[in-house]
C-alpha positions as CSV (number, residue, x, y, z in Angstrom):
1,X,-51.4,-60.2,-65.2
2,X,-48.1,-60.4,-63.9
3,X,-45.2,-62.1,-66.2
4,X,-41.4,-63.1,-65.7
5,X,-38.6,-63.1,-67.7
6,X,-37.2,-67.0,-67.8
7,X,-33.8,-67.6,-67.4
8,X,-31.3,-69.7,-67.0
9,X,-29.6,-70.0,-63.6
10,X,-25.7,-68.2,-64.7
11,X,-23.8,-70.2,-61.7
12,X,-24.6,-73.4,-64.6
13,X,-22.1,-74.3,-67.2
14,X,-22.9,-77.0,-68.9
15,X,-25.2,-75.3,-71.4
16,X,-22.6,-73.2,-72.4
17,X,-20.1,-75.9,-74.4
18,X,-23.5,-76.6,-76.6
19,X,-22.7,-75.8,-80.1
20,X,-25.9,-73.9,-81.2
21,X,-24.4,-73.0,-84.5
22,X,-25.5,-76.6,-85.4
23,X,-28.0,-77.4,-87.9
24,X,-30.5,-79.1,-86.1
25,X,-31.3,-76.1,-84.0
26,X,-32.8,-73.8,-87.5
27,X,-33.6,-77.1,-89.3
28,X,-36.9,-78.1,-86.7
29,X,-35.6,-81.6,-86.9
30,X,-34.6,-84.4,-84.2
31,X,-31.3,-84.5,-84.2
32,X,-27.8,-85.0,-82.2
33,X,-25.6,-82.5,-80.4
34,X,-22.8,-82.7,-77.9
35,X,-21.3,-81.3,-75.1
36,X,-18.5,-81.9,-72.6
37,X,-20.1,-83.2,-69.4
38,X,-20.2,-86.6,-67.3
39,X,-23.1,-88.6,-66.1
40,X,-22.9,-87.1,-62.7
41,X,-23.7,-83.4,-64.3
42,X,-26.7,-82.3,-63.7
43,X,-28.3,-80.9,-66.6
44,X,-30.3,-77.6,-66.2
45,X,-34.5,-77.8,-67.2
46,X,-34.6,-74.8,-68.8
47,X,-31.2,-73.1,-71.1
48,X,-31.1,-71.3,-74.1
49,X,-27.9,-70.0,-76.3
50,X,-27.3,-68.2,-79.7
51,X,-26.1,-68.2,-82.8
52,X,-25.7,-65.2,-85.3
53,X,-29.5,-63.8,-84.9
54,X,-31.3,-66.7,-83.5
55,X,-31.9,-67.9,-79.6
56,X,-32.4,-71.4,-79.2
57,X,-34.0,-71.7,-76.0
58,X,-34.1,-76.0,-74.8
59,X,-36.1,-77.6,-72.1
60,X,-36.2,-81.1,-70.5
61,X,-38.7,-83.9,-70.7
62,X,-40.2,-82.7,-67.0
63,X,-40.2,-78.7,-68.2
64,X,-41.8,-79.4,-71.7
65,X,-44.5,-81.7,-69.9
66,X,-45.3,-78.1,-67.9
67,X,-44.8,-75.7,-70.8
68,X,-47.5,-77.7,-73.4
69,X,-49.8,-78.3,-70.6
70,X,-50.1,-74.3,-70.7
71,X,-49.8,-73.1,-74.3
72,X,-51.1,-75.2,-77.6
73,X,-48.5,-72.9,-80.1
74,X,-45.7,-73.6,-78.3
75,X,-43.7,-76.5,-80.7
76,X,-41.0,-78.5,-79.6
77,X,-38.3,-80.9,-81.5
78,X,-36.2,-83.4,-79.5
79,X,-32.6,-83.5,-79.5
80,X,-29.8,-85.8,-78.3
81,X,-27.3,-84.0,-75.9
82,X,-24.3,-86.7,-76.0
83,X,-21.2,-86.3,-74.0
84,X,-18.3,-86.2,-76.4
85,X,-17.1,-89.7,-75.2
86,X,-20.2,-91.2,-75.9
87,X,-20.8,-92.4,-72.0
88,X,-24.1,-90.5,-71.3
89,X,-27.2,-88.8,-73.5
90,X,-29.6,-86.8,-72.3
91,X,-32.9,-86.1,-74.4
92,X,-33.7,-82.2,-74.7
93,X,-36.5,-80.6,-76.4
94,X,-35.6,-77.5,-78.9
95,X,-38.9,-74.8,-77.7
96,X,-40.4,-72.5,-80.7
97,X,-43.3,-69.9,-79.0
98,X,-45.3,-67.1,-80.6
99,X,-43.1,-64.0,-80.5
100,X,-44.0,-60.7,-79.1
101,X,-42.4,-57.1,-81.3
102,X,-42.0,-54.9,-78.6
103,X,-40.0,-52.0,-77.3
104,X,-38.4,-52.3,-73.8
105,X,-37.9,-49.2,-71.1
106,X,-34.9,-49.7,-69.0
107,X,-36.1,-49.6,-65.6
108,X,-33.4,-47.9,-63.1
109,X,-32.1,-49.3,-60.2
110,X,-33.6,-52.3,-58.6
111,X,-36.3,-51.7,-61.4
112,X,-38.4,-54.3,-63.2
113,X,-37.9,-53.2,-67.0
114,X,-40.9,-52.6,-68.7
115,X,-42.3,-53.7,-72.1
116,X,-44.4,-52.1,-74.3
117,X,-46.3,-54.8,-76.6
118,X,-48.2,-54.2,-79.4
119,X,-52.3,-56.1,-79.1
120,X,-54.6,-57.0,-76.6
121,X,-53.8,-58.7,-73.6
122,X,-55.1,-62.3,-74.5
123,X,-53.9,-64.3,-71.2
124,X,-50.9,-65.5,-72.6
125,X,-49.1,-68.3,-70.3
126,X,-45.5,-68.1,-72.4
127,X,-44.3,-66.3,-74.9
128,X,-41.4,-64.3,-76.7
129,X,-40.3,-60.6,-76.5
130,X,-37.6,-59.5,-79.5
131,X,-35.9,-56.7,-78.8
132,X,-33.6,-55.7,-81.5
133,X,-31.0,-58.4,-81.5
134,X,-32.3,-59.9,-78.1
135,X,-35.4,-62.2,-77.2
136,X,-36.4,-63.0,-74.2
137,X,-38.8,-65.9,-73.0
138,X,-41.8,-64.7,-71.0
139,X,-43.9,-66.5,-68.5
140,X,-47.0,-65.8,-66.7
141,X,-47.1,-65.7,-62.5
142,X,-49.0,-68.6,-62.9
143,X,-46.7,-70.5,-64.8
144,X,-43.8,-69.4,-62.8
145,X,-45.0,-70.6,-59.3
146,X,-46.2,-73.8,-61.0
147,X,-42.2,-74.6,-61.9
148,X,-41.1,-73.5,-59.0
149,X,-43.4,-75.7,-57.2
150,X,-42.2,-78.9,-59.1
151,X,-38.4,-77.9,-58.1
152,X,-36.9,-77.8,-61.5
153,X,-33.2,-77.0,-61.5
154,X,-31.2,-74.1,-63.6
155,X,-34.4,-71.6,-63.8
156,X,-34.1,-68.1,-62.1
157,X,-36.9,-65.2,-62.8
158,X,-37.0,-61.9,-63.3
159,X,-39.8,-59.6,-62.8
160,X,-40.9,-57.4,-65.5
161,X,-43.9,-55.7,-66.8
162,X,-46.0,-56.0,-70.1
163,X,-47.4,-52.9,-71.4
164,X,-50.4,-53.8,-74.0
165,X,-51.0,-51.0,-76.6
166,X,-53.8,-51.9,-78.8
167,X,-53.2,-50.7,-82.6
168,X,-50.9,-47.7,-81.9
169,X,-47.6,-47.8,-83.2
170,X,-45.1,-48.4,-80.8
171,X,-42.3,-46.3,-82.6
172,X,-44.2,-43.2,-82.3
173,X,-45.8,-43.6,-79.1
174,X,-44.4,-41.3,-76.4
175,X,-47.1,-41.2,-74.0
């Protein structure tokens, strides 16, 4: 199966005056947020941010209607992204997935990295790779084309490839 890293377009900015060191974000409930934009912003489907150890990654109402359609442990929590003058809100949807330990190889120039994941390959749609102080949000080919097709705006991908071990331990494993 082939899977993508999601990410979120860097030419954006508005994602990036979000205060993710807020509450709500580790809390898991709906809550209010702002951010210095206008109503003529365009706000990007898909962005994520961080704070301390965590990565908050944050969807909108037409990317979360794609996301659950494809995974049933995916959970998401709704908050408010207000413009600090109070002109202009925009609902957003906080996105928890099961997480994946695995270890990545570097790949080299113009090379997909590669990650080596511990378990069976079980089909997963979306999911999320820690990598030390990283994580990354994987999607499957199928899932990828399927946003692309519904032109959602902010979202780049980035190839890469999944590595299933089945109960070796990754640490020792230098095959």
């Amino acid at each position: 199966m082939d899977y993508f890293i999601m990410q979120t377009d860097e030419r954006i900015t508005l994602h990036k005056e979000i205060n993710y060191a807020h509450p709500g974000f580790r809390n898991k409930e709906p809550f209010v947020t702002f951010g210095r934009f206008d109503e003529d912003d365009r706000c990007p489907d898909f962005f994520h941010g961080r704070f301390l150890f965590d990565t908050y990654f944050c969807v909108t109402d037409q990317l979360k209607e794609i996301l659950e359609a494809y995974s049933t442990e995916i959970s998401m929590v709704p908050f408010f992204l207000t413009d600090e003058d109070y002109r202009f809100q925009i609902v957003c949807w906080n996105m928890n997935c099961p997480v994946e330990e695995c270890l990545l190889e570097e790949g080299r120039h113009n090379e997909s990295p590669v990650f080596h994941c511990e378990g069976v390959e079980n089909k997963q749609y979306i999911f999320c790779i820690r990598k030390e102080k990283a994580q990354y949000l994987i999607v499957s080919l199928e899932l990828a084309e399927n946003i692309l097709r519904r032109q959602l705006y902010g979202i780049r991908f980035i190839p890469v490839s999944i590595v299933w071990r089945e109960g070796k331990d990754l640490e020792n494993n230098h095959s």
